[in-house]
C-alpha positions as CSV (number, residue, x, y, z in Angstrom):
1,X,215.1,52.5,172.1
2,X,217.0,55.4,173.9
3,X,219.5,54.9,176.6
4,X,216.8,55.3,179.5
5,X,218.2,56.6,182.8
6,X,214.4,56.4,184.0
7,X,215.2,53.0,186.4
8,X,218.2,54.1,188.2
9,X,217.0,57.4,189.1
10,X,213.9,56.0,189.7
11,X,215.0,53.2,192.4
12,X,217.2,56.0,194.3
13,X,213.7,58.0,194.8
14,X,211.6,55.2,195.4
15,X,214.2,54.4,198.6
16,X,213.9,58.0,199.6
17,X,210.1,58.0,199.6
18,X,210.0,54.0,201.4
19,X,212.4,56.1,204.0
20,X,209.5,58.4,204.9
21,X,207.1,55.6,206.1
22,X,209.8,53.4,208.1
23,X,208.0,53.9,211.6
24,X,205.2,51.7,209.8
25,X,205.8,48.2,210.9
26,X,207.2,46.0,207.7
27,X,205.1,43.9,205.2
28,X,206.2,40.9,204.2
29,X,206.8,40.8,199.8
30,X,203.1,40.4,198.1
31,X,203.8,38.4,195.5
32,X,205.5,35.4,193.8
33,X,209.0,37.4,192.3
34,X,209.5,34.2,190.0
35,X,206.2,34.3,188.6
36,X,205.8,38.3,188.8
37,X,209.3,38.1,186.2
38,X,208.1,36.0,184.0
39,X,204.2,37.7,183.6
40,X,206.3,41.2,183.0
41,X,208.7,39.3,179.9
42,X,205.4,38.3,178.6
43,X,204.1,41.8,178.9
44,X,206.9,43.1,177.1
45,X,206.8,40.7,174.5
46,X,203.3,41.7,173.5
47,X,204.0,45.4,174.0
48,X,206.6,45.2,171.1
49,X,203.7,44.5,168.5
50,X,203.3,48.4,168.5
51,X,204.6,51.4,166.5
52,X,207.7,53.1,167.6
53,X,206.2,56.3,168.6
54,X,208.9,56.9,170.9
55,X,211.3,57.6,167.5
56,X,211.4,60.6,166.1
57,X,210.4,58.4,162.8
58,X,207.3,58.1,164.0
59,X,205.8,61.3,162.4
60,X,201.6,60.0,162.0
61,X,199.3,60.7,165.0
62,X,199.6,63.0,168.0
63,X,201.5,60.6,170.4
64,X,204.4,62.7,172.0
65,X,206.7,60.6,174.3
66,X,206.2,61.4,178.1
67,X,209.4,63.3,179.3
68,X,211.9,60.9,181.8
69,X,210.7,62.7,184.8
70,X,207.1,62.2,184.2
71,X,207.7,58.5,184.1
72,X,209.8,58.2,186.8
73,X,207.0,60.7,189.2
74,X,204.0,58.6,187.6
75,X,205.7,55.0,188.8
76,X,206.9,56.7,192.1
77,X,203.2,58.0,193.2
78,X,202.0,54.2,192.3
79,X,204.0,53.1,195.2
80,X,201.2,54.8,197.0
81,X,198.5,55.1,193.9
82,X,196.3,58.4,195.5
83,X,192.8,59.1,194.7
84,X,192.7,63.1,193.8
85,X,189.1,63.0,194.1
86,X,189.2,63.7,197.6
87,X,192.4,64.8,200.4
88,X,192.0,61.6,202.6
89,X,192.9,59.9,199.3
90,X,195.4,62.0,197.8
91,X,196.8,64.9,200.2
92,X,200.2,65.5,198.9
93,X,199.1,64.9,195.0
94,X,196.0,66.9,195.6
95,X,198.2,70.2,196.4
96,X,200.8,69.2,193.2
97,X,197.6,69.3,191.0
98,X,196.4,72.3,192.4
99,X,200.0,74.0,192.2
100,X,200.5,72.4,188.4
101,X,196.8,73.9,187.1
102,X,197.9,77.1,188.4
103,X,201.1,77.3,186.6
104,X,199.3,75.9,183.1
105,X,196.7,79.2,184.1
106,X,199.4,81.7,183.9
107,X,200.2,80.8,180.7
108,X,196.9,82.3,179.4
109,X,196.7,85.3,181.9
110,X,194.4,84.3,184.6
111,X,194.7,85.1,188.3
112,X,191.4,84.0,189.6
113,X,189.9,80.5,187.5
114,X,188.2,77.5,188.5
115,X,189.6,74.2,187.1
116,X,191.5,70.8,187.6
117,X,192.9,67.9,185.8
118,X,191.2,65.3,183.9
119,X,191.4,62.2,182.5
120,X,191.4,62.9,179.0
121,X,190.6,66.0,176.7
122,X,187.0,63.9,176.2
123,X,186.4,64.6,179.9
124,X,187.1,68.4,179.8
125,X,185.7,68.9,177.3
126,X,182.2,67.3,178.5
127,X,182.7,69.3,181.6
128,X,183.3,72.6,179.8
129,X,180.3,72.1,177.7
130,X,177.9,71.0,180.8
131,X,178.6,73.8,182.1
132,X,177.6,76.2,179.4
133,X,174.5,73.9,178.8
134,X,173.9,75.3,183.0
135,X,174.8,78.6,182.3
136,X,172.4,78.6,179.4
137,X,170.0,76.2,179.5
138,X,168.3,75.4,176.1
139,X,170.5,77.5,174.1
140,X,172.9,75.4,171.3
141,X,175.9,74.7,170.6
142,X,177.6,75.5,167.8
143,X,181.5,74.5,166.0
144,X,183.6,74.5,163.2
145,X,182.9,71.2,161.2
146,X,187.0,70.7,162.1
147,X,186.3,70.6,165.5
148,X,186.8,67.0,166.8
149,X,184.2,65.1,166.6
150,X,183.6,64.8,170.4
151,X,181.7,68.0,170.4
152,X,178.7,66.9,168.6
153,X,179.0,64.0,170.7
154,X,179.2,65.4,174.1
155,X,176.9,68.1,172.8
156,X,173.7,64.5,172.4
157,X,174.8,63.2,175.6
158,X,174.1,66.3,177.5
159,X,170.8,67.0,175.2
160,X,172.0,70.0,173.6
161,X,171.6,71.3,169.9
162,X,174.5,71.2,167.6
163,X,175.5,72.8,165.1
164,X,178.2,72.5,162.5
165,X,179.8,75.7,161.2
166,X,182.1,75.1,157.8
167,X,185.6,75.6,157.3
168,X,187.7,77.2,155.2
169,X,190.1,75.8,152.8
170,X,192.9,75.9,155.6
171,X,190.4,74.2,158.3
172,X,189.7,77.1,159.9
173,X,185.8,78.0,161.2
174,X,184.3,80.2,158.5
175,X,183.5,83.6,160.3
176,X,180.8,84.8,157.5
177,X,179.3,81.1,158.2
178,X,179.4,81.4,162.2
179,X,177.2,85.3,161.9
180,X,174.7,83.5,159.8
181,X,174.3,80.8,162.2
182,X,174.2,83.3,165.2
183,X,171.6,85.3,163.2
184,X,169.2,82.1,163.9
185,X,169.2,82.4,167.6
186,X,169.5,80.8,170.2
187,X,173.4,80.1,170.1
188,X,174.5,79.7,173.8
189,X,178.1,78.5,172.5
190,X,180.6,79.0,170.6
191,X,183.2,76.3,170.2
192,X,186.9,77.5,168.8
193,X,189.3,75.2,168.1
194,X,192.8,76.4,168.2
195,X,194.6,73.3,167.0
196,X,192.5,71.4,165.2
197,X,193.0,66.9,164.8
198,X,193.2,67.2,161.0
199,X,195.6,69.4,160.4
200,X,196.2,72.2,163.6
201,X,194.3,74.7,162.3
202,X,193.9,77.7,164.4
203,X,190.0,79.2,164.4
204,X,190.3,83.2,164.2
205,X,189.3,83.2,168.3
206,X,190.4,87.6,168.0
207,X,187.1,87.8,165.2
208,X,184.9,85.3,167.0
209,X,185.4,87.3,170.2
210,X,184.1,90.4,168.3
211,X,181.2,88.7,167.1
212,X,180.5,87.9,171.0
213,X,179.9,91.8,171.5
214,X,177.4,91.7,169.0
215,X,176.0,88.8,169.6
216,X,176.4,87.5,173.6
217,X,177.2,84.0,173.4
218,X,179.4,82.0,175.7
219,X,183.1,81.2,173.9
220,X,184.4,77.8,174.6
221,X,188.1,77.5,173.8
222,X,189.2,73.6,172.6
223,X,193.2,73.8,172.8
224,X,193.9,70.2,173.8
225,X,196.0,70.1,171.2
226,X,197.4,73.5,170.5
227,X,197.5,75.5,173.6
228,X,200.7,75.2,174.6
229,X,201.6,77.6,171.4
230,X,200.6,80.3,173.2
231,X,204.2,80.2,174.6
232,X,205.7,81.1,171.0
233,X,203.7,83.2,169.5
234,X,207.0,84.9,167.4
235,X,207.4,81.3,165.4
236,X,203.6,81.5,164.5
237,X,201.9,83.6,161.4
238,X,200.2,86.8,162.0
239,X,196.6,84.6,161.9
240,X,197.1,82.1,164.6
241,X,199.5,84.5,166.4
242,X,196.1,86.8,167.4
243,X,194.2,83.9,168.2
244,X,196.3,83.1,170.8
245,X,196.7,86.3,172.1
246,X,193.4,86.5,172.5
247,X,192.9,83.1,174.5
248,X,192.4,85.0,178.2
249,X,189.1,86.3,177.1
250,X,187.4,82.6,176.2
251,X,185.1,81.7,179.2
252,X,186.5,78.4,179.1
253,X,189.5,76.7,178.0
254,X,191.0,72.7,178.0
255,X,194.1,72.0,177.1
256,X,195.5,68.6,177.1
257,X,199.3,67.9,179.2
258,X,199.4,64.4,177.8
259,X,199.5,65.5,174.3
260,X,202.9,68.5,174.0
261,X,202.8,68.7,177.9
262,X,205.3,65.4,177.6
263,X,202.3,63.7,180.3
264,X,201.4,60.0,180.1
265,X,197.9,59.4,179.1
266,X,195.4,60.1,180.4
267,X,196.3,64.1,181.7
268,X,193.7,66.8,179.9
269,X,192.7,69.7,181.7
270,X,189.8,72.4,182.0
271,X,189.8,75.7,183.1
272,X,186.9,78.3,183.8
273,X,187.1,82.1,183.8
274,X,184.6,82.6,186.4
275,X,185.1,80.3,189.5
276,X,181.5,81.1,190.4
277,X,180.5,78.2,187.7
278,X,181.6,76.0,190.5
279,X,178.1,76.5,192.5
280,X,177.4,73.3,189.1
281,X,179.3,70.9,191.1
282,X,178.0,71.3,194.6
283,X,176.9,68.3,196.5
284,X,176.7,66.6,199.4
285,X,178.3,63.6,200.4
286,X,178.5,62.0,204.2
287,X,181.4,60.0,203.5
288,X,184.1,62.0,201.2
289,X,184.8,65.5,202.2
290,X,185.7,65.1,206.0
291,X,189.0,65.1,206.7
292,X,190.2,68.8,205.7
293,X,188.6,72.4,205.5
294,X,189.9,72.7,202.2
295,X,188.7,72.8,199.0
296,X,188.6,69.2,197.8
297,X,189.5,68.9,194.0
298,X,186.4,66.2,193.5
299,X,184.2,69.2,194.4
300,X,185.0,71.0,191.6
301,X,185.1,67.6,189.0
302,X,182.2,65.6,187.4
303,X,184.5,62.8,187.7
304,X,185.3,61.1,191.1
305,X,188.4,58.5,191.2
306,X,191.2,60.1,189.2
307,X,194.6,59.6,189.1
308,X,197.2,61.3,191.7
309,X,200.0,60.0,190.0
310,X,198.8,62.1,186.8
311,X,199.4,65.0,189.0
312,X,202.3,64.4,190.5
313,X,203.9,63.5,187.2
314,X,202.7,66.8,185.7
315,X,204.1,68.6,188.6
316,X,207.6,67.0,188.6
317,X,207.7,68.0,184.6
318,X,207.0,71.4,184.9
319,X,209.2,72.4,188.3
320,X,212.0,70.7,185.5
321,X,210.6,72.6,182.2
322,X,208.8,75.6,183.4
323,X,206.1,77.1,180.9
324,X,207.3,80.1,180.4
325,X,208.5,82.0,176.6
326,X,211.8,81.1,176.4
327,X,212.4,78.4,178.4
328,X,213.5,75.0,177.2
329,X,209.7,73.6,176.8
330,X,209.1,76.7,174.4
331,X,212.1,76.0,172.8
332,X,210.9,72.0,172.4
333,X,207.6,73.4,170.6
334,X,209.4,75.6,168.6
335,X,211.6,73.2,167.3
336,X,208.7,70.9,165.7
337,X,207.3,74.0,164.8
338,X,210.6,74.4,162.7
339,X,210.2,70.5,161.6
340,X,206.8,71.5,160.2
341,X,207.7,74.4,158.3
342,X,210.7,72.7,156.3
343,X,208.8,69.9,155.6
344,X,205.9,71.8,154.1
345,X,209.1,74.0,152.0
346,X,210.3,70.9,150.8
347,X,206.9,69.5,149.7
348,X,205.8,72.6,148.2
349,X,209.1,72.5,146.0
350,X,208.4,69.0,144.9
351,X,205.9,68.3,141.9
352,X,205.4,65.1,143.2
353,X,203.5,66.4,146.5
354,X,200.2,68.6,146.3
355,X,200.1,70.6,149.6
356,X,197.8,72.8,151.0
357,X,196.8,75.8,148.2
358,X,195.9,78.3,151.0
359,X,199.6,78.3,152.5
360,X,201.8,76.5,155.6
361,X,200.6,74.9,158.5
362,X,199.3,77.1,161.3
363,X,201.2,74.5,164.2
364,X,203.3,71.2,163.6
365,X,200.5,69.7,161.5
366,X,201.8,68.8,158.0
367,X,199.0,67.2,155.0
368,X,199.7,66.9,151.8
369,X,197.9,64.8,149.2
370,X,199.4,62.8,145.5
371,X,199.5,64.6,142.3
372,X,196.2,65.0,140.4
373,X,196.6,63.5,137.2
374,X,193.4,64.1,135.2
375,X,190.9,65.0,137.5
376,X,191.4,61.0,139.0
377,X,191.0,61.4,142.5
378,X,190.4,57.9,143.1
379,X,193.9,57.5,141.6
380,X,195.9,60.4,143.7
381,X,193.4,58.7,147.2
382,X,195.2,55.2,146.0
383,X,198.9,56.9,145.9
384,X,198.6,58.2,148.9
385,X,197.5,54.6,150.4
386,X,200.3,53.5,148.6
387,X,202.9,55.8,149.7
388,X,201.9,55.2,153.4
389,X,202.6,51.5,153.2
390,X,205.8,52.6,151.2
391,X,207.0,54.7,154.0
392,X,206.3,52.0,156.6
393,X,208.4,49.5,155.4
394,X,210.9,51.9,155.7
395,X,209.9,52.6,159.4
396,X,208.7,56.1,158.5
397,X,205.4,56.1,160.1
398,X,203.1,58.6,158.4
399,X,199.3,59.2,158.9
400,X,196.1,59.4,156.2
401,X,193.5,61.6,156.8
402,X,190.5,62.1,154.4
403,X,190.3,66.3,153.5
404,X,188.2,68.3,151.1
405,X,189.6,67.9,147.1
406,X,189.2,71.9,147.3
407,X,191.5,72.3,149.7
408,X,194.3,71.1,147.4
409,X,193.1,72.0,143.8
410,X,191.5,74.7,143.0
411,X,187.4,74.7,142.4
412,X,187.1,73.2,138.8
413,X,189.4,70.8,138.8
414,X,187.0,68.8,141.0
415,X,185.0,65.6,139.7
416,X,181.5,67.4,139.0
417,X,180.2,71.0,140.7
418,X,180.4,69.8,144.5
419,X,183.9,71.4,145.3
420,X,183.7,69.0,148.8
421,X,184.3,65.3,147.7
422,X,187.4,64.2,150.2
423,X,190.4,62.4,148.9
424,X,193.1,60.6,151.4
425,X,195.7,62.4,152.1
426,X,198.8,61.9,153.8
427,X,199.7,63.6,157.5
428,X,202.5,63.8,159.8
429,X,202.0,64.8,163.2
430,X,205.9,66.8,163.8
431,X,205.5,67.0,167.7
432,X,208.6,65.7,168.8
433,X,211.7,68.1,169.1
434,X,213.7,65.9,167.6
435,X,211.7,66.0,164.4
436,X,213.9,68.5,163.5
437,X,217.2,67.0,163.4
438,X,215.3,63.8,161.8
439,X,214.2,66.1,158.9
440,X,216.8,64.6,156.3
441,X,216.5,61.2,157.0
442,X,212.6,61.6,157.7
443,X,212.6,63.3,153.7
444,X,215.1,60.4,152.0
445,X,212.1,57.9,153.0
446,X,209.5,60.3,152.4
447,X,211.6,60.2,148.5
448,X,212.5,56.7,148.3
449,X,209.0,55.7,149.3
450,X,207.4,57.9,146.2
451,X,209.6,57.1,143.6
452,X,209.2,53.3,144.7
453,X,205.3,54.4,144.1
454,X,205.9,55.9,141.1
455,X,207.7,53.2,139.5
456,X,210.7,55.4,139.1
């Protein structure tokens, strides 16, 4: 693992912050320190039976390390653990989370909103779509079949209708597909993915939003993982760069800090337009709202207890890495932007890769699947197994995901005339800055793996 200057810094601030409660009369130590050390070895021991996904080797799923300063400002608010749910629980980190939602806000344009953190993308997500299930009762839901899968879930568990829209063969919602569906009726929302799980693809939010003057449905905005883009628009294509720029005219929006907003888990976020949607949340309570005038962040939230130190760690990262174009942040996501990019050249000048036939990625989201040898797709789903366990024993850590055959081959060269069968694929996930400077070494076991495949 990396040198860590996380302890040091952090026991210097932890002394500042014991400093500001010394008129409190001492309490004794808590806890056996013998038998404390020896329960934290074991912990340790058992927390090395995971992947390295710290390492810039570790290229599969979306798991981005959490910067220094948001480790060492999530174990400093622990020392008091605060409730953000209401102030008397969490009065300093209610303010940070108020401050740090306004700054991811500007980002997109807004100056008057309605939103908080959360703990996951799950949660914002259920809270953005409750809300368009108040604001228009009865009416469905529809997404791209890309979406994540959460969506259709969410959708059952707040009794709404659901509908799939397809995808085209980069993974992006299918805007012929979507103005049939709204031709039905009774579409209340729109969900539009910029970033999709499978491989970051970026729905055409500028045409969905001219479909909503034709058509006058609510636009939910999914960006857990890709909103953060909208800070470098210049290293994205033409495509994703005007969904993007059209984000500030969604009604809703959730983005996710612990996935490139270098946060711990669990940090998502939702945001609303319109703060009048918060007349949802009202309630009474004769126990929790009492001790301040001011809003109180668990008014606003369909969750109650959640995490302070999520805020505070969130606000410490961004007073160091501002999100603003240009800045060091932008310059982070830019760089595995770059990672992407040369891995996709490289794989697209290698017959022994089959990438994507519609083009590049649209973010940091690289699939590719084996050669097709014959139409035997059950050969090509097998090499890619096989390359992934390849890779791993080299400590590259790679990803499978299972994508349409069309998607890779042209339609034809599919195994009868459904031009949908999946075959697994392989997928790397090039989030981390340093992705970039790995690229060489990340491509010589990418290689050795193959040709070890391949029996070369």
């Amino acid at each position: 693992m990396p040198l860590d200057p996380v302890p040091a810094l952090l026991s210097r601030a932890t002394e500042l912050l014991e400093q500001q409660f010394d008129p409190l009369p001492k309490l004794a130590p808590g806890c056996d320190t013998h038998a404390l050390e020896q329960v934290l070895a074991d912990t340790a021991s058992r927390l090395g039976d995971n992947y390295p996904y710290f390492h810039p080797l570790y290229a599969g799923q979306m798991l981005k390390p959490p910067h220094p300063v948001a480790r060492a400002a999530y174990a400093l608010a622990m020392q008091i653990n605060p409730n953000n749910h209401a102030r008397d629980g969490g009065r300093a980190s209610s303010e940070m989370e108020i401050e740090a939602v306004g700054e991811i806000v500007r980002m997109f344009g807004w100056s008057e909103f309605l939103g908080h953190l959360t703990s996951s993308g799950t949660i914002a997500n259920l809270e953005a779509l409750w809300v368009a299930g108040q604001v228009a009762p009865e009416q469905r839901i529809v997404g791209s079949e890309q979406a994540h899968y959460t969506h259709r879930r969410i959708s059952a568990v707040l009794k709404l209708d659901f509908a799939s829209i397809p995808a085209d063969n980069r993974g992006r919602m299918d805007i012929d597909a979507l103005e049939a569906e709204l031709r039905r009726g009774k579409v209340g929302t729109v969900v539009v993915t910029l970033g999709t799980t499978a491989v970051g693809a970026v729905d055409p939010l500028d045409r969905i939003l001219a479909l909503r003057e034709r058509y006058g449905f609510r636009i939910h905005v999914d960006a857990a993982y890709g909103g953060y883009f909208t800070l470098i628009p210049e290293a994205l294509e033409e495509p994703a760069r005007r969904a993007f720029a059209a984000i500030g005219h969604a009604d809703s929006i959730v983005i996710d800090p612990h996935k490139h907003g270098l946060q711990p888990y669990g940090c998502g976020c939702v945001l609303f337009r319109d703060p009048a949607v918060g007349r949802f949340y009202r309630h009474d309570s004769p126990y929790t709202y009492f001790t301040s005038k001011q809003l109180h962040l668990g008014e606003i939230s369909l969750e109650c207890s959640r995490a302070g130190a999520a805020a505070v760690a969130l606000w410490a990262t961004q007073r160091l890495l501002p999100l603003v174009p240009g800045s060091a942040f932008a310059r982070g996501l830019a760089a595995g932007r770059a990672a992407a990019m040369e891995l996709d050249r490289r794989l697209r000048q290698d017959d022994r890769f089959a990438p994507l036939a519609a083009g590049p990625p649209e973010l940091d989201i690289v699939v590719w699947a084996a050669p097709l040898h014959g139409a035997d797709f059950r050969k090509a789903s097998q090499q890619a197994q096989d390359v992934f366990d390849a890779c791993a024993a080299r400590d590259l850590h790679l990803a499978l995901v299972q994508l349409p055959q069309s998607w890779f081959w042209p339609v034809g060269q599919e195994n009868g005339a459904d031009s949908r069968p999946s075959v697994t694929c392989l997928r790397s996930v090039l989030m981390k800055p340093e992705h970039q400077a790995w690229m060489g070494r990340i491509w010589e076991r990418l290689s050795a793996a193959c040709a070890e495949v391949s029996g070369q």
